[in-house]
Each structure stands twice: as C-alpha cells, then as structure tokens.
VOVOPA-526066 format. One record per residue: residue number from 1; x, y, z of N, C-alpha, C, O, CB in turn. Coordinates in nm, 2 decimals, decimal comma, padded with zeros to 4 digits, always signed. Each point is the difference from the previous one (the first is absolute). Glycine has a CB too. Layout:
BEGIN
+-----+--------+--------+--------+--------+--------+--------+--------+--------+--------+--------+--------+--------+--------+--------+--------+
! pos !     nX !     nY !     nZ !    caX !    caY !    caZ !     cX !     cY !     cZ !     oX !     oY !     oZ !    cbX !    cbY !    cbZ !
+-----+--------+--------+--------+--------+--------+--------+--------+--------+--------+--------+--------+--------+--------+--------+--------+
! NUM !      X !      Y !      Z !      X !      Y !      Z !      X !      Y !      Z !      X !      Y !      Z !      X !      Y !      Z !
...
+-----+--------+--------+--------+--------+--------+--------+--------+--------+--------+--------+--------+--------+--------+--------+--------+
//
This chain:
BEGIN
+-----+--------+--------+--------+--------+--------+--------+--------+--------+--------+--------+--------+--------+--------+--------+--------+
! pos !     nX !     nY !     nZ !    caX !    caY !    caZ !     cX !     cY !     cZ !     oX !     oY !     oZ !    cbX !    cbY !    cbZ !
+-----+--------+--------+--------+--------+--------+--------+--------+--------+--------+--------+--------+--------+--------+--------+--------+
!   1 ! +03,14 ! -02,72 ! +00,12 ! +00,02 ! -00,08 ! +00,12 ! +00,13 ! -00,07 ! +00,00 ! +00,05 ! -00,02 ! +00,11 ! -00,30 ! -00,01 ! -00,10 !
!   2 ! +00,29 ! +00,01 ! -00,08 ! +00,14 ! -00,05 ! -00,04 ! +00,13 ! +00,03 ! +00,08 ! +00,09 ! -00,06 ! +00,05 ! -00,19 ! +00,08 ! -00,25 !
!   3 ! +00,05 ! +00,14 ! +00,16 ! +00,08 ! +00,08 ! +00,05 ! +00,01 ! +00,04 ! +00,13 ! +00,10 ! +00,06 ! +00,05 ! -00,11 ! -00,03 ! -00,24 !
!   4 ! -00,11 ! -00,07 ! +00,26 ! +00,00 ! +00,05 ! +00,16 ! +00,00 ! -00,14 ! +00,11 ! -00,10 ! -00,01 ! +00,08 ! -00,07 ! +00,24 ! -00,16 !
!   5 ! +00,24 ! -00,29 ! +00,09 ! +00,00 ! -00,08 ! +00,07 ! -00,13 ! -00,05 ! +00,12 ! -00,07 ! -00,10 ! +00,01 ! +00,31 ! +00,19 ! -00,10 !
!   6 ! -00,23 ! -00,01 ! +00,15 ! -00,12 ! +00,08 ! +00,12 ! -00,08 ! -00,06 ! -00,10 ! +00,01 ! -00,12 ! +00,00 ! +00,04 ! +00,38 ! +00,14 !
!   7 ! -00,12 ! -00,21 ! -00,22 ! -00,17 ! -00,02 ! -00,05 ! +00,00 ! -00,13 ! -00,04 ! -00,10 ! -00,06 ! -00,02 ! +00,03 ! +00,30 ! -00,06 !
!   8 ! +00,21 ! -00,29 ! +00,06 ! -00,01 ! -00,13 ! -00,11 ! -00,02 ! -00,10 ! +00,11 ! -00,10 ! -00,07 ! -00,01 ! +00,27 ! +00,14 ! -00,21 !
!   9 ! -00,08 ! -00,10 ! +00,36 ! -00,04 ! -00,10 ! +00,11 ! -00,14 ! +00,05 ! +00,06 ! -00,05 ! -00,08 ! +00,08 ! +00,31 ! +00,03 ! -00,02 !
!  10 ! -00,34 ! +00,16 ! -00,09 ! -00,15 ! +00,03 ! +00,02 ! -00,06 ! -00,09 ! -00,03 ! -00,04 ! -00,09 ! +00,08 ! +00,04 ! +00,29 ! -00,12 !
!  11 ! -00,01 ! -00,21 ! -00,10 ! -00,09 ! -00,04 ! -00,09 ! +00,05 ! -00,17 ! -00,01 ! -00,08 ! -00,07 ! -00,06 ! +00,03 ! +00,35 ! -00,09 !
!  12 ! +00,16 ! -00,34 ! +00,20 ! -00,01 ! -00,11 ! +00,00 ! -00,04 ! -00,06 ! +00,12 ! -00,02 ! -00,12 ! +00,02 ! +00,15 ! +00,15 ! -00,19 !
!  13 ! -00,13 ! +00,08 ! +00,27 ! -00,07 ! -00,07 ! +00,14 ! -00,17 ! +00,03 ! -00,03 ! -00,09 ! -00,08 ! +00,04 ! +00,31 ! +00,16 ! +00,16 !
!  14 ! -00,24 ! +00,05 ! -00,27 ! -00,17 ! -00,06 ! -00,01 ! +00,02 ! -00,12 ! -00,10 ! -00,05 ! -00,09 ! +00,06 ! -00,09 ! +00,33 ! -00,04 !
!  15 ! +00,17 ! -00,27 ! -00,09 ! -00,04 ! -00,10 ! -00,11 ! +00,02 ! -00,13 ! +00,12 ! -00,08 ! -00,09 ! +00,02 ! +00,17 ! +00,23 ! -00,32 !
!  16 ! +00,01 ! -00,14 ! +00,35 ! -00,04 ! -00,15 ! +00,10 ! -00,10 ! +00,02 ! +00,06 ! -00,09 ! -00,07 ! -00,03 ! +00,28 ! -00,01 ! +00,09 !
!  17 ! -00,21 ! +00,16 ! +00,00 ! -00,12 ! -00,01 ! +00,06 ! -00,13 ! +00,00 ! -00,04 ! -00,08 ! -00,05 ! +00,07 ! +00,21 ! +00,11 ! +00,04 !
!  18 ! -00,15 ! -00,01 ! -00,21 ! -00,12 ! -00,04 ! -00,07 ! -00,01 ! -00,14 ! -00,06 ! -00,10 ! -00,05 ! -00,04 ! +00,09 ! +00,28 ! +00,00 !
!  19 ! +00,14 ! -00,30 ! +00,02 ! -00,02 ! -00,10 ! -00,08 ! -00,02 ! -00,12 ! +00,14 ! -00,08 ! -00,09 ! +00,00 ! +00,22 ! +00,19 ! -00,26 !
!  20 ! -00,04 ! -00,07 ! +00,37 ! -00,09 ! -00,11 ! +00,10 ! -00,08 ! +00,00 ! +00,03 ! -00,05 ! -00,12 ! +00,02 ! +00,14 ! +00,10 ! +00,04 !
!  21 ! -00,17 ! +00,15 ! -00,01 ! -00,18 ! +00,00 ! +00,03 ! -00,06 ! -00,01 ! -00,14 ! -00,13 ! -00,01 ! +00,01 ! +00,11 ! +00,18 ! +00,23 !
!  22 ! +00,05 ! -00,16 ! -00,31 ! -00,12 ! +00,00 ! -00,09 ! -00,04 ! -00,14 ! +00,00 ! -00,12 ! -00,02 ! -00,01 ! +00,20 ! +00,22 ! -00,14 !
!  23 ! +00,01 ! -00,33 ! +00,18 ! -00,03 ! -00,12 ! -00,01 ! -00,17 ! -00,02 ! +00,08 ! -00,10 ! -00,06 ! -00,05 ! +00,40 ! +00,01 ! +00,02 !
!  24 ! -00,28 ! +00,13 ! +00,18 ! -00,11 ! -00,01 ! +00,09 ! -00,15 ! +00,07 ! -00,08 ! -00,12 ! -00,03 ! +00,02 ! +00,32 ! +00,06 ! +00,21 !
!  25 ! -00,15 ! +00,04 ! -00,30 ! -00,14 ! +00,11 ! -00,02 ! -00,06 ! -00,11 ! -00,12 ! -00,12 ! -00,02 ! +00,00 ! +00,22 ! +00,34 ! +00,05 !
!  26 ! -00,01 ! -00,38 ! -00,14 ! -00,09 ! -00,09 ! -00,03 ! -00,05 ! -00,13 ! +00,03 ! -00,05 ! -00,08 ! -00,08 ! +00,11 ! +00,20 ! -00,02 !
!  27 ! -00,03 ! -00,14 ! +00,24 ! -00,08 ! -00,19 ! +00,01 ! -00,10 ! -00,02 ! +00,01 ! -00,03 ! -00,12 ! -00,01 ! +00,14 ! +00,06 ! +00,11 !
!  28 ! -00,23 ! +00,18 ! -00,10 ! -00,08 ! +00,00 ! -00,02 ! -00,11 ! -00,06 ! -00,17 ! -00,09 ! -00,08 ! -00,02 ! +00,22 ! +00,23 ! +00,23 !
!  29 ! -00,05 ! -00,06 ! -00,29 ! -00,01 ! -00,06 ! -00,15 ! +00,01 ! -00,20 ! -00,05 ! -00,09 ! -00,05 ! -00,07 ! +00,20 ! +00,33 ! +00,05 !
!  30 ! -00,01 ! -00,33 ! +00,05 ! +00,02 ! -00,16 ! +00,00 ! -00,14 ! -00,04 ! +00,08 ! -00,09 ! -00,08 ! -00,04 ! +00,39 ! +00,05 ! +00,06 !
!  31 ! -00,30 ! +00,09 ! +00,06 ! -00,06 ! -00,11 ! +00,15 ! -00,17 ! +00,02 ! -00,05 ! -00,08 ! -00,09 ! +00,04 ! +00,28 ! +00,17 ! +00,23 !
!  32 ! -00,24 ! +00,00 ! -00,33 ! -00,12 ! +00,04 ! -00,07 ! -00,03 ! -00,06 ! -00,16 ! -00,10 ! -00,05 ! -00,05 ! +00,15 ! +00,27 ! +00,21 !
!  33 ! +00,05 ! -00,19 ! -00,21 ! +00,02 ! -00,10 ! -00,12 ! -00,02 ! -00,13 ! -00,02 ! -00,04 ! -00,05 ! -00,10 ! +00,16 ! +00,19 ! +00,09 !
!  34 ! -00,09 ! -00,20 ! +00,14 ! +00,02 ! -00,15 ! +00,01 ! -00,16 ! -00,04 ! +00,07 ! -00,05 ! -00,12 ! +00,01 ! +00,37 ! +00,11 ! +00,06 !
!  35 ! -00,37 ! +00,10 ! -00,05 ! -00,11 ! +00,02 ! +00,12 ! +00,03 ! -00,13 ! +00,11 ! -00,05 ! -00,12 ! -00,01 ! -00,15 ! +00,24 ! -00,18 !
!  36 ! +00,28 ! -00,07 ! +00,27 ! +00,06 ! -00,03 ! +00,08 ! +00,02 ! +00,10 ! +00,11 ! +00,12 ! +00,04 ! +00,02 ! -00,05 ! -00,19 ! -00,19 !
!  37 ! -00,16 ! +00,21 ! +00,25 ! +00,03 ! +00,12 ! +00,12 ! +00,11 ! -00,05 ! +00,08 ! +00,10 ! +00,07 ! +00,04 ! -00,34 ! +00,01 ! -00,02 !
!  38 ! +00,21 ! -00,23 ! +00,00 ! +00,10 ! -00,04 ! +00,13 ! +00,14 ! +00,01 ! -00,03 ! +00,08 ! +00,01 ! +00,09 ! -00,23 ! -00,16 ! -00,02 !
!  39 ! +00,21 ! +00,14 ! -00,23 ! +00,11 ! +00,01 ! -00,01 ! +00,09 ! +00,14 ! +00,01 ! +00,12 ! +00,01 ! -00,02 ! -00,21 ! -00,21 ! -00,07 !
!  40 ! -00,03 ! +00,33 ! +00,11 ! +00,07 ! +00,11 ! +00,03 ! +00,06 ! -00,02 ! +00,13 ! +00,11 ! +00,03 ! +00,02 ! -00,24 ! +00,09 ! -00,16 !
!  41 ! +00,01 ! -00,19 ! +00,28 ! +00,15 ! -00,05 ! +00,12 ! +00,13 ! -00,03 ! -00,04 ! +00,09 ! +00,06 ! +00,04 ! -00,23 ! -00,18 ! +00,07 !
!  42 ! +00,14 ! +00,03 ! -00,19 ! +00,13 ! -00,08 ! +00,03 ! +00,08 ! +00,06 ! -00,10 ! +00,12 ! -00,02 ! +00,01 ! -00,21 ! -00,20 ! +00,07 !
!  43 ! +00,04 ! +00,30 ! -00,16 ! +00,09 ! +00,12 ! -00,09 ! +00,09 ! +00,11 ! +00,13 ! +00,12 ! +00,03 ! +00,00 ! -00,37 ! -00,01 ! -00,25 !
!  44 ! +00,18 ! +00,00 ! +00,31 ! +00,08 ! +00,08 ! +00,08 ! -00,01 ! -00,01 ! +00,13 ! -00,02 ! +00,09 ! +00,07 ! +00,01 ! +00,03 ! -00,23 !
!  45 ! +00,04 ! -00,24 ! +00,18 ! +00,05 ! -00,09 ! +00,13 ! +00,13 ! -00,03 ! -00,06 ! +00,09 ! +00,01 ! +00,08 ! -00,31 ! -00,12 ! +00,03 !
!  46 ! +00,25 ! +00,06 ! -00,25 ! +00,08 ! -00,08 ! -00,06 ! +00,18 ! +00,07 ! +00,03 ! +00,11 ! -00,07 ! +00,00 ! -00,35 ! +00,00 ! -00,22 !
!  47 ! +00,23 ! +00,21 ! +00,25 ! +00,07 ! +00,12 ! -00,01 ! +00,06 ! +00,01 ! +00,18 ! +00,11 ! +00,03 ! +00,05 ! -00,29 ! +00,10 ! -00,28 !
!  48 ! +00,08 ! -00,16 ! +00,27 ! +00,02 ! +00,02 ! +00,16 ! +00,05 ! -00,16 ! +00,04 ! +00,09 ! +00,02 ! +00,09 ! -00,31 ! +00,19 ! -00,03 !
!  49 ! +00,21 ! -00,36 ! -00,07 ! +00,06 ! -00,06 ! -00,03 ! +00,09 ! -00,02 ! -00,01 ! +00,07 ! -00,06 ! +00,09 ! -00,18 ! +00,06 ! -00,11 !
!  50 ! +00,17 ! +00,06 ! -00,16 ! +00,13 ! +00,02 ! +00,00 ! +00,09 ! +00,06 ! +00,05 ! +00,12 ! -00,01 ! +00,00 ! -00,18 ! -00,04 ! -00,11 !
!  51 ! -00,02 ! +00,13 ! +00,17 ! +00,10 ! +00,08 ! +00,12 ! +00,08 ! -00,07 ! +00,13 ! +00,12 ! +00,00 ! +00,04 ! -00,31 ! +00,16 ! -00,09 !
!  52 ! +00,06 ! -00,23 ! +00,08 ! +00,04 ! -00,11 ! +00,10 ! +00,06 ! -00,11 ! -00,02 ! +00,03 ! -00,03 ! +00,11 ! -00,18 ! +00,09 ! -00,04 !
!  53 ! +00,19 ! -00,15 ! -00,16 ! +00,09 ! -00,07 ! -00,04 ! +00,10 ! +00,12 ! +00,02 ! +00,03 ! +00,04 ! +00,11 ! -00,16 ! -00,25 ! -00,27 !
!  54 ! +00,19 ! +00,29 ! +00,04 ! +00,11 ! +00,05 ! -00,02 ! +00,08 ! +00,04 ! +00,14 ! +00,11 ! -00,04 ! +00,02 ! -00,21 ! +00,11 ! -00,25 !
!  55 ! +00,03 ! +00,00 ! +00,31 ! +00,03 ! +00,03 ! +00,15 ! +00,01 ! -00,14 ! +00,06 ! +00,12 ! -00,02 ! +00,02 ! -00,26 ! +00,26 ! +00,00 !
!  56 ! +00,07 ! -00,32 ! +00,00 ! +00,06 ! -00,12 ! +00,06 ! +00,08 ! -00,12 ! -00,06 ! +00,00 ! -00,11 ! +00,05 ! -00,17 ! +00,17 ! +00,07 !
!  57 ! +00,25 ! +00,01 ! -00,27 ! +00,06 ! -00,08 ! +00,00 ! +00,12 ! +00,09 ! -00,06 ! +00,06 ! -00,06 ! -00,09 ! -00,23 ! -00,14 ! +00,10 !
!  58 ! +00,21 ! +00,30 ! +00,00 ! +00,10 ! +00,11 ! -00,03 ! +00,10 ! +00,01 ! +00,12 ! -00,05 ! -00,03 ! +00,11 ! -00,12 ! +00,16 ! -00,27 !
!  59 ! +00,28 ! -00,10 ! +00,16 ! +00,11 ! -00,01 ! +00,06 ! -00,02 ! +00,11 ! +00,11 ! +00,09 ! +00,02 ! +00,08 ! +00,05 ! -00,13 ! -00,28 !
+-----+--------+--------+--------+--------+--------+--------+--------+--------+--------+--------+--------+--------+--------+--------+--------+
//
C-alpha cells in the first residue's frame, strides 16, 4: 500500500469513517451500563446540538 498511493488515501478514508460512526453504534453500550435508557437521548442529541452551536456560531 505504500507504494500505491490510490489504495493508501482508500484506506485512510475508510478508517475515518469507521472511526466517526463507530462512536454512534456504541451509545447504546454506556447508556445500558449505567442503566440509564434516557441517557441514550441525550447521547445522540449531544451530536446534533453540536452541530447547532458550531453552525451558529462559525463564520
């Protein structure tokens, strides 16, 4: 892979992307652990939120 440029920006666009969603696939696990259901809402509200600050306060 080194050597092919091509396969090498591949594999580092999957690897982001698995490593940002993967955060989602587990909020389930904490929010269960804690036995706490309600905090899977706000696990992934917390995401959409920050969205909304950043957008209303980005240039």
């Amino acid at each position: 892979m080194a050597r092919r440029p091509d396969l090498l920006g591949t594999c580092l666009a999957d690897l982001a992307a698995t490593v940002f969603a993967l955060s989602t696939a587990l909020f389930p696990f904490p929010a269960e652990e804690l036995a706490a259901p309600w905090a899977l809402g706000l696990l992934y509200s917390a995401s959409a939120a920050g969205s909304l600050v950043a957008g209303a306060t980005g240039g």
